[in-house]
Structures are given as C-alpha cells and as structure tokens.
One Martini backbone bead per residue (centre of mass of N, CA, C, O) as a GRO file, in nm:
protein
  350
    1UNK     BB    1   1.905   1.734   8.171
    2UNK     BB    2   2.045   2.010   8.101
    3UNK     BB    3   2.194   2.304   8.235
    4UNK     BB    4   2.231   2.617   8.151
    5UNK     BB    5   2.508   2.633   8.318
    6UNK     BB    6   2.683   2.395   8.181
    7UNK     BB    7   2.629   2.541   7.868
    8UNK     BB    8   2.796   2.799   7.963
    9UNK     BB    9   3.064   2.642   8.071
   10UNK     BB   10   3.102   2.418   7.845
   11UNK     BB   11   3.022   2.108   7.949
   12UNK     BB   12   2.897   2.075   7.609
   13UNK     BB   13   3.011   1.902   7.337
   14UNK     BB   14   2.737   2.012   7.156
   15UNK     BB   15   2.744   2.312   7.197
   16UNK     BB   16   3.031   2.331   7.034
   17UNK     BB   17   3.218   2.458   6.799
   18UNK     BB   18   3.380   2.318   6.548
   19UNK     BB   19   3.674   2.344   6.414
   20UNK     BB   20   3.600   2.353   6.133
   21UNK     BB   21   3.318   2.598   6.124
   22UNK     BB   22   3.474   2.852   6.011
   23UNK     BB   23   3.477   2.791   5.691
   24UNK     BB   24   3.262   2.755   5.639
   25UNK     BB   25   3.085   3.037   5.773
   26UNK     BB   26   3.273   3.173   5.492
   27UNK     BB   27   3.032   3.061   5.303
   28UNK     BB   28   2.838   3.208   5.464
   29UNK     BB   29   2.541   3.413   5.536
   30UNK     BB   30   2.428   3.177   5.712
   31UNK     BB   31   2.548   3.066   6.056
   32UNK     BB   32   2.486   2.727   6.228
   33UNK     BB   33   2.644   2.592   6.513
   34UNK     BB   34   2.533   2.429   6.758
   35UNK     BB   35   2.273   2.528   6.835
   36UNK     BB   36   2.155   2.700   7.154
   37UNK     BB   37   1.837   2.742   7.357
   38UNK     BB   38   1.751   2.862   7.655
   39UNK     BB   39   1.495   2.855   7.911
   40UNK     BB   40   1.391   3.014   8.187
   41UNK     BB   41   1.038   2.909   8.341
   42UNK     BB   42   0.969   2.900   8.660
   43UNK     BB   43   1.245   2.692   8.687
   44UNK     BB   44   1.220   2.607   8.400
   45UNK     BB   45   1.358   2.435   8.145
   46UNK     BB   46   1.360   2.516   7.774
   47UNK     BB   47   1.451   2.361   7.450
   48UNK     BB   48   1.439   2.540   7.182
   49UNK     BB   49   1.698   2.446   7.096
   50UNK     BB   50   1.907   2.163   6.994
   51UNK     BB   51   2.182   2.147   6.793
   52UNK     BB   52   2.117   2.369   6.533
   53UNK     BB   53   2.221   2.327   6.177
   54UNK     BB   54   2.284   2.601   5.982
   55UNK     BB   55   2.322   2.685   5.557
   56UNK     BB   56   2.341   2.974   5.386
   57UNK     BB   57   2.366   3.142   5.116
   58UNK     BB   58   2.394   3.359   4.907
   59UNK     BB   59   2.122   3.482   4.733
   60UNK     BB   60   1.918   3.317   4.885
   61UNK     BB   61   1.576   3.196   4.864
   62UNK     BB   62   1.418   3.100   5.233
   63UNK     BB   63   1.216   2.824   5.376
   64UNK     BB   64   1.116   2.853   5.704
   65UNK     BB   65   0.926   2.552   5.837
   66UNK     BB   66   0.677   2.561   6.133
   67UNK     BB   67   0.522   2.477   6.419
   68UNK     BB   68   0.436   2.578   6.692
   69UNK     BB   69   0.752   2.528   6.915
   70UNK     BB   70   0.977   2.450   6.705
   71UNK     BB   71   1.189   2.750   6.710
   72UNK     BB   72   1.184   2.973   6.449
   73UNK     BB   73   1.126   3.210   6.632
   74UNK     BB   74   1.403   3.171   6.823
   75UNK     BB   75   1.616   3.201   6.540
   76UNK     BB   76   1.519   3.432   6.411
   77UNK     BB   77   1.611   3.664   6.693
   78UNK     BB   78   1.897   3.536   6.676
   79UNK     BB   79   1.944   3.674   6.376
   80UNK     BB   80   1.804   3.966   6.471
   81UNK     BB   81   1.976   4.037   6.734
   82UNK     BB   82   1.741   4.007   6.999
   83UNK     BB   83   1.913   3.763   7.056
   84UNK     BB   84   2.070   3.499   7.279
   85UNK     BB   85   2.242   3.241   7.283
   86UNK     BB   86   2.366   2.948   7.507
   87UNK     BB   87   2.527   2.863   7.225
   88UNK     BB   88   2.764   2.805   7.012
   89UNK     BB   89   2.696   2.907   6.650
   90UNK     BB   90   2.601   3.249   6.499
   91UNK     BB   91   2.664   3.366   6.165
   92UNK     BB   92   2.607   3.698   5.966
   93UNK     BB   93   2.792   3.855   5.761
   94UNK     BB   94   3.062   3.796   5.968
   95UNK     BB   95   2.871   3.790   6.249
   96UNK     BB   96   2.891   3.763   6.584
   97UNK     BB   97   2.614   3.661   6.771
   98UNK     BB   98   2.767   3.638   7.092
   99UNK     BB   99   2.973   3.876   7.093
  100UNK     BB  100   2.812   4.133   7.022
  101UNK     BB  101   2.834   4.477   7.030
  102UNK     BB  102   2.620   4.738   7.050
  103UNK     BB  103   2.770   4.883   6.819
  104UNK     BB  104   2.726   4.634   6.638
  105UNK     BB  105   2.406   4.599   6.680
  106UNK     BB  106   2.311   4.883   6.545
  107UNK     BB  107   2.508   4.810   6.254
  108UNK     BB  108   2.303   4.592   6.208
  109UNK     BB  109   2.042   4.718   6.198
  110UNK     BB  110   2.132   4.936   5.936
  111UNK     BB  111   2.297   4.743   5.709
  112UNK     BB  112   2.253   4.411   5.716
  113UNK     BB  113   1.960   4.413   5.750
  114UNK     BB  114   1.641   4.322   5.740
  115UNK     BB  115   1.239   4.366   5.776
  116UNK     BB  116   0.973   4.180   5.830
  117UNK     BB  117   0.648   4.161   5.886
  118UNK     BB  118   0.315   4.121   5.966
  119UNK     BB  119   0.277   4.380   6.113
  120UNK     BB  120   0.228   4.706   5.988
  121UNK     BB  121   0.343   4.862   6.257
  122UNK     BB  122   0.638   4.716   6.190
  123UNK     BB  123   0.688   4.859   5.919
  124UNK     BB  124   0.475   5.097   5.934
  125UNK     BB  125   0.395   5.467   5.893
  126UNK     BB  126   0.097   5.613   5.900
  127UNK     BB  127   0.188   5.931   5.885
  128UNK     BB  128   0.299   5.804   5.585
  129UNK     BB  129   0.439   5.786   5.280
  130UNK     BB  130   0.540   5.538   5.108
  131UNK     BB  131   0.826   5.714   5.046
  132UNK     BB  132   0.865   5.827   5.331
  133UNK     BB  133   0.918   5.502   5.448
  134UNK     BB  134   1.180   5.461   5.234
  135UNK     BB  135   1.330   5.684   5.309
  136UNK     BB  136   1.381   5.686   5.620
  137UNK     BB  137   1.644   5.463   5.628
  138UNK     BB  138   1.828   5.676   5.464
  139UNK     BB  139   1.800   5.921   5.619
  140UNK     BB  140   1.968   5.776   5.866
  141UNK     BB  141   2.233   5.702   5.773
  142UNK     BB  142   2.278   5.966   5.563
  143UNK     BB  143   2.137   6.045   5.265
  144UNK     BB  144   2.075   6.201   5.025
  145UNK     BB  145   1.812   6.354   4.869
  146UNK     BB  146   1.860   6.280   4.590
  147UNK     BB  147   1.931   5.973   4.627
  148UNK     BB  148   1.686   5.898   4.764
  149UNK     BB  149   1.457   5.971   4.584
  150UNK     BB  150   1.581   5.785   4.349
  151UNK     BB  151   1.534   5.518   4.540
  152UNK     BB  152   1.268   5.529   4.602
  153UNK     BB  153   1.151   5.506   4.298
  154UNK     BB  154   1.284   5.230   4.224
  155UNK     BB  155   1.170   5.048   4.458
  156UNK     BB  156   0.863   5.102   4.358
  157UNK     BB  157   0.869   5.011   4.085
  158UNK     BB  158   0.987   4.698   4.159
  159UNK     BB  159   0.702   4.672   4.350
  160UNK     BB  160   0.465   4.745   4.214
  161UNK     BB  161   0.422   5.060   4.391
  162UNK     BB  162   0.423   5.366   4.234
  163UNK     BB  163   0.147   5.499   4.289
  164UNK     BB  164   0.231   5.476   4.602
  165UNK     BB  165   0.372   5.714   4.673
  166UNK     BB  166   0.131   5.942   4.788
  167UNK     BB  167   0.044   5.752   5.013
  168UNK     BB  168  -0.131   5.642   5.317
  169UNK     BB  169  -0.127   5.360   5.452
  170UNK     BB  170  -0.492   5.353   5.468
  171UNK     BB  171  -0.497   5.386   5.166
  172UNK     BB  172  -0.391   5.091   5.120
  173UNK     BB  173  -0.350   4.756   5.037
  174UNK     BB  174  -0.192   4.517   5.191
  175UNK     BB  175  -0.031   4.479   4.987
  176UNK     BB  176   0.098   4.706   4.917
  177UNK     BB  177   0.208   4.729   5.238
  178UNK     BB  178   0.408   4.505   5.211
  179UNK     BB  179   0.548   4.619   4.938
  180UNK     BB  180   0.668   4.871   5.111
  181UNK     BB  181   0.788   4.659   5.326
  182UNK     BB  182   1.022   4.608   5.161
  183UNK     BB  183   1.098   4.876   5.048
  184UNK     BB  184   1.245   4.919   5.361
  185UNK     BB  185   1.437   4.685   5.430
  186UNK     BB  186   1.596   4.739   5.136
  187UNK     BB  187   1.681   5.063   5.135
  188UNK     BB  188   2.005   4.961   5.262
  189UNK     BB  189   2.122   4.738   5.164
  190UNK     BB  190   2.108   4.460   5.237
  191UNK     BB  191   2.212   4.107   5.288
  192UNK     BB  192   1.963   4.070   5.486
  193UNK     BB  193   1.628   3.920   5.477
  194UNK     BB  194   1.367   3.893   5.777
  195UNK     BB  195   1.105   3.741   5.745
  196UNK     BB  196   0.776   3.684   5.959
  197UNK     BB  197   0.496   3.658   5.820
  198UNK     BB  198   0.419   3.834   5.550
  199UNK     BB  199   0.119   3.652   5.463
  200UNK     BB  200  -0.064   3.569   5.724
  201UNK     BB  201  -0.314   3.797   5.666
  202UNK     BB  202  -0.310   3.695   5.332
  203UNK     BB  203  -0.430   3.624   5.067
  204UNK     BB  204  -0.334   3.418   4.816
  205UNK     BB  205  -0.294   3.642   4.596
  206UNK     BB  206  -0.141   3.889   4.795
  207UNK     BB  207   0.088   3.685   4.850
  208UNK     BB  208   0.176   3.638   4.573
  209UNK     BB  209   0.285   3.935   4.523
  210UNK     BB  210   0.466   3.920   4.807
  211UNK     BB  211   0.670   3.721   4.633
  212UNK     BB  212   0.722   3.902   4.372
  213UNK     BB  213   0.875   4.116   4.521
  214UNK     BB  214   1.094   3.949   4.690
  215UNK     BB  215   1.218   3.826   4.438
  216UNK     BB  216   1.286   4.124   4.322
  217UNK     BB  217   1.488   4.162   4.523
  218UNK     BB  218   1.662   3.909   4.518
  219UNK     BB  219   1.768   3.995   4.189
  220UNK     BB  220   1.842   4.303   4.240
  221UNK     BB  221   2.022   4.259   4.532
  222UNK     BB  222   2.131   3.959   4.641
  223UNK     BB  223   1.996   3.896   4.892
  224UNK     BB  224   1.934   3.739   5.182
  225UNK     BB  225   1.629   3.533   5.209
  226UNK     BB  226   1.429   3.483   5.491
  227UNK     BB  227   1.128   3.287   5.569
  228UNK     BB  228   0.888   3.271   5.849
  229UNK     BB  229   0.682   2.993   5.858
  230UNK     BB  230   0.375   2.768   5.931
  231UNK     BB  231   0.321   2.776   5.561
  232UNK     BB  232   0.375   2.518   5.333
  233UNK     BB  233   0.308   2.677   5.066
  234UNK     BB  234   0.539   2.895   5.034
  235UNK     BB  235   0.714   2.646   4.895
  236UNK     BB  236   0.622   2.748   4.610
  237UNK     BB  237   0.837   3.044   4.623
  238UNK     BB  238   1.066   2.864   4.628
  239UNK     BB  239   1.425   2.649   4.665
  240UNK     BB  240   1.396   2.638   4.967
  241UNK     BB  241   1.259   2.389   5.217
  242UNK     BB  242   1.287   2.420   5.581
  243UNK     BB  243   1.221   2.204   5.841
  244UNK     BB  244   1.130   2.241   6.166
  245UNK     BB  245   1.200   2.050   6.488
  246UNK     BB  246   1.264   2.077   6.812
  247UNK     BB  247   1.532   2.232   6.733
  248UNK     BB  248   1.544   2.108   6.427
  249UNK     BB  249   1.627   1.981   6.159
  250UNK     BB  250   1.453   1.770   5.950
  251UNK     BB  251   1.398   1.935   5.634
  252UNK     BB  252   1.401   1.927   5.285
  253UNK     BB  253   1.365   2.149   4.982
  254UNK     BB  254   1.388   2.085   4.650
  255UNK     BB  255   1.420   2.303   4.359
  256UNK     BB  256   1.368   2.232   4.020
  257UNK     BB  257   1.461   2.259   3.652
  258UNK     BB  258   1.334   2.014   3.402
  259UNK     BB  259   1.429   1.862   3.105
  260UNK     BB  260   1.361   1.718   2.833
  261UNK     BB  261   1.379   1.546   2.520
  262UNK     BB  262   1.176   1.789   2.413
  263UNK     BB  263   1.182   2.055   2.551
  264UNK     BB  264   1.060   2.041   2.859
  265UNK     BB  265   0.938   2.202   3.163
  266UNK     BB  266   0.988   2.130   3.516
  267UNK     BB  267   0.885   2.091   3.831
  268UNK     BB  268   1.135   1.999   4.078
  269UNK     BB  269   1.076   1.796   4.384
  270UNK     BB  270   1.257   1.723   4.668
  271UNK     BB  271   1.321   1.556   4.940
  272UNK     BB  272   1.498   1.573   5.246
  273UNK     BB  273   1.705   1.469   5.513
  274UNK     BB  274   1.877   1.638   5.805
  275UNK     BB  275   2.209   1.561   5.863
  276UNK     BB  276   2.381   1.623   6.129
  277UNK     BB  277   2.716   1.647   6.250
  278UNK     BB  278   2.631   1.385   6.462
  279UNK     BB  279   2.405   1.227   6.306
  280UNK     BB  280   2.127   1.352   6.296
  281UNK     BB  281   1.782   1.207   6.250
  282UNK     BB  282   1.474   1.301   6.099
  283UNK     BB  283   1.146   1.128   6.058
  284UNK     BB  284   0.952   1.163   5.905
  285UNK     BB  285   0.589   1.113   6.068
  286UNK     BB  286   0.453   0.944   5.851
  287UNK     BB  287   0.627   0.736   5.889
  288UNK     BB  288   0.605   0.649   6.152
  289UNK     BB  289   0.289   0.602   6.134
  290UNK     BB  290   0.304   0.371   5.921
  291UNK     BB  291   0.528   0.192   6.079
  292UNK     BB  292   0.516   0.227   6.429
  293UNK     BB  293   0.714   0.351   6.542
  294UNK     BB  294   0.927   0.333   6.840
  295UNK     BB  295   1.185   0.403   7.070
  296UNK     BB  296   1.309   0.173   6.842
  297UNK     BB  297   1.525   0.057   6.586
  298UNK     BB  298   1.606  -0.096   6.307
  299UNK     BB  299   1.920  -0.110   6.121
  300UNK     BB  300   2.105  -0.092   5.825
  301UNK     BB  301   2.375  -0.182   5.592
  302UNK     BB  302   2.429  -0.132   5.324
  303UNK     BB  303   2.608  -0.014   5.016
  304UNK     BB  304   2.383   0.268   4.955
  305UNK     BB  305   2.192   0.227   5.217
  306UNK     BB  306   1.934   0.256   5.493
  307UNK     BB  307   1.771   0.064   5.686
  308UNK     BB  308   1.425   0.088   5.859
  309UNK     BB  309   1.279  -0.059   6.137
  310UNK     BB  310   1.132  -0.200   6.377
  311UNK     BB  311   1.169  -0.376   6.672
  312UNK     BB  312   0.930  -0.627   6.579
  313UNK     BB  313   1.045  -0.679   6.314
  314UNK     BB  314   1.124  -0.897   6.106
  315UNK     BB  315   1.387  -0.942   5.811
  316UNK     BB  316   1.385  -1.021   5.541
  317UNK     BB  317   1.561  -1.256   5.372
  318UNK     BB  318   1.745  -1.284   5.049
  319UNK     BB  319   1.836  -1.627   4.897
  320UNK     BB  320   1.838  -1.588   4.617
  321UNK     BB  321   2.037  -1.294   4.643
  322UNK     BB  322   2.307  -1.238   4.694
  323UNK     BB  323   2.532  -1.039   4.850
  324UNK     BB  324   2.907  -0.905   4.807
  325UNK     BB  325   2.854  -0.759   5.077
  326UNK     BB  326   2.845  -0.591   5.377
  327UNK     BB  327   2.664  -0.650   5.672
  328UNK     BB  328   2.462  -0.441   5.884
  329UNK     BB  329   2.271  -0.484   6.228
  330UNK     BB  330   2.097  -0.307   6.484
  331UNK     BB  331   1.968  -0.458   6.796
  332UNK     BB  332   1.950  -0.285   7.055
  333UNK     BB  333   2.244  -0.233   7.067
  334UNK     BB  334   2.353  -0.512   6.879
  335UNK     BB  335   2.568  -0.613   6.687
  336UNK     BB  336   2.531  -0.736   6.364
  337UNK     BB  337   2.727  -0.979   6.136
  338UNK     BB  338   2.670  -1.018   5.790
  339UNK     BB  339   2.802  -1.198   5.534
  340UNK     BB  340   2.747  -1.181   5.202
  341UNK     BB  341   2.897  -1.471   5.003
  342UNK     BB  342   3.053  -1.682   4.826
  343UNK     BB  343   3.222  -1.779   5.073
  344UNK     BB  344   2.972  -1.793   5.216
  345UNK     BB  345   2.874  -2.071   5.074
  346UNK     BB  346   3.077  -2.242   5.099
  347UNK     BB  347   3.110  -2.246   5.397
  348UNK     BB  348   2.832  -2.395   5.408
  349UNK     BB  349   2.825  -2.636   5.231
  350UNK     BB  350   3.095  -2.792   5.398
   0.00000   0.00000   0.00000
C-alpha cells in the first residue's frame, strides 16, 4: 500500500489530476478527479477515497448512497470544505477546494454552499424563531432589513413553512424543523446545497414532506444539490443516484420518464456500473455472490460488450453461429485471441 508520504510527493500516478481534466471541471458544478484520502490512526494509514472520480452538473438533485465506512462521510467534508484532501482534484463551484486560502474558505461557506445536516442543533438555533433563523445568515452576509424580511417570508412560502414564521423551534415538529433548516441553507442563494442524512431521523411521511421541500428549492433557485446518505430510499426522490463502496463510486441509477404508444408516463429506473477514467469498474455485490467470482475472473470481448465469468469456468462456445468479428479473452493474465468467421471456417476445412 502506498503511504500518505508518497502521495503527497506526486510519486503517484493516480494521484494526480489528468490534463485533460480541467475542460470536464469548468463544465461541472461539482468535480473530483483521481481524488484521495488518506488518514493515519495510530501508525496505521487508512484509504478513505481511493481515486474517486465524480461530476455532478449544474442544477441537479443527486443521491450519493453507501454503507458506513465506504467513505461518502469523508468526501462530503471534503466538499463543505471542512476537510483537505491529500491528493487528486476537487472543486465546486469553480473553488479548488486543495488550494483555498483561509479568505477564500470563509466566502465559500458564506456564499458557495448551504449545509443540511440531521442534528437540528446544527442547522437551527433554538432561541430563535422559524423567521429568524432564516433571515440570521442574510444578517451576517449584510443584507438590508427590507430585503431580509421579504426574502424570509417567500422562503418560508416555498418550504410550506408560512404558519411557522413566528414560532420558537421546540414549537415546531421535526419535519417543520428541517423544512426551515433547508429554508437556512439556501437563504443566501447558494450555488451548492450539502444534505448530510437530512431525514435520518424523520418517519417516512415527514422525509417525503422534506424532500418535496428540497425539490422546491432545487427548481426555484437552480442549487445543485447533494444529499448524502446510508438510505437506498432516498433513491425515489431523486433522478440520479451515485452509490459509494470502499472510496470509489461504484454504480450510479438514472431515472427518467418514459412515455408509451398510448401517451401514458411511467417512471424508468436504469442501474449502470461506473467506468472510472484508468478503466476500474466494480460489479454489483449481488453479481459477485450469484456467480461465485472471487480472486480473478475471465473476461471476453465481444463486439458490442464485454462477458465476464469464474475463472473456474469454462465458457461455452456457440458452434452452430459463428460470429464475424474478433474476440479476445483474458485468462488469468494471459491473452489469447480467437477469430471466428468465413475465413476462419475455410482455413479449418481445408
């Protein structure tokens, strides 16, 4: 394993930001490039990231989903700028989140982003009334008192949230609770709004109110929004979601609306693996344990997609159909290429 040392050297190549990578960056609200993290516990080092590639657009709603441990906690901080990455590339909004000075890390969290968090101690003060607590980061940025209360109160509008203008937060319930912890978030109009398991706590009743809060946001202000969470759920409320497992993404789920011949809609939901830019790809768990994989496996190439199996298995080969293109197949690191066609039939013929 490499150490913490090497890769802050450069002395790894995936470390390091691809040249190409600065093009895709300026066209993403949110991009991470070979990025990594290392923490060192007692002697020992631990890779949190490991050459995690990721890039959200403007204005989208995406669900990033993993198991604890699997890293999506360390990548979040990474984003609210709490935490430094120790290599790669990271920037939001067009800060580089590796390079940011002291000044520049205080005007991105006063203007760039918005925070959600699960505890409510952390997004809302309890001494405060619902108004107040959304007008307090309008205070502090200096916006004028006219403009702070009109903007309060259309916040509070939009999050279903109006009754609760005038109550102290112990008044309200949780689901109220985070619904104006979103209208805190984004009341100085954030480029980027970070969810961190934002209903966590809440039945599923008040997360639905709670995500219909967030979609709310996300169409009346163009935030782009990230919601970070444990909860495959989640994944109904969104159009695009990113599943996390040991420090890289590993499949992501696209949703979209499908109308049919007769002009009825229906909701498609599509699984894709993620392809990162050095060629890694990690197969769904359940593939894994349904076919046995484990250590090595064989791989195929056809002309249109790749087979993978055992490397215990022998593949069977269709003899009635021979196809007219080549195929290569890897065996435990060595090649070996087979072409099957016309000439190929000739040639055993004769």
């Amino acid at each position: 394993m490499s150490t913490i040392d090497d890769v802050i050297a450069g002395g790894l190549t995936w470390s390091q930001p691809r040249p190409d990578a600065g093009h895709e960056a300026q066209n993403a609200m949110i991009f991470c490039d070979r990025l990594v993290r290392i923490f060192k516990v007692s002697g020992v080092e631990v890779q949190a990231l490991q050459g995690l590639d990721l890039s959200i657009a403007k204005g989208e709603m995406t669900a990033l989903v993993g198991a604890s441990g699997s890293g999506k906690s360390t990548l979040l901080n990474i984003l609210a700028g709490l935490d430094v990455p120790t290599g790669g590339q990271a920037r939001v909004a067009g800060h580089d989140l590796l390079t940011m000075g002291s000044k520049e890390r205080l005007e991105y969290w006063r203007s760039t982003v918005g925070f959600l968090w699960q505890q409510t101690s952390r997004n809302l003060m309890a001494h405060l009334t619902a108004a107040e607590n959304v007008a307090l980061p309008m205070q502090l940025a200096g916006l004028g008192r006219r403009e702070r209360n009109k903007r309060t109160k259309d916040i509070l509008g939009l999050l279903g949230v109006a009754d609760c203008h005038d109550k102290l937060v112990p008044q309200m319930s949780g689901g109220q609770q985070q619904r104006v912890a979103v209208g805190v978030a984004i009341a100085n109009n954030p480029l980027v709004l970070l969810a961190d398991e934002p209903t966590g706590e809440l039945d599923d009743q008040t997360a639905a109110e709670v995500f219909a809060a967030l979609r709310a946001a996300n169409e009346q202000t163009s935030a782009t929004i990230l919601i970070v969470t444990h909860d495959a759920a989640v994944s109904e409320h969104v159009n695009r979601t990113i599943a996390i497992r040991d420090g890289r993404i590993s499949t992501e789920v696209l949703r979209r609306t499908a109308v049919d011949e007769h002009g009825s809609e229906s909701l498609v939901a599509e699984q894709y693996a993620a392809l990162d830019r050095v060629g890694r790809m990690q197969l769904p768990s359940e593939y894994i344990e349904a076919l046995g994989l484990k250590d090595r496996v064989r791989l195929g190439l056809e002309a249109d997609h790749v087979t993978v199996w055992s490397a215990e298995a022998t593949p069977a080969e269709d003899e009635e159909q021979p196809s007219s293109h080549g195929r290569h197949r890897l065996f435990r690191g060595k090649e070996e290429q087979q072409v099957r066609g016309k000439d190929d039939q000739q040639g055993r013929s004769e």
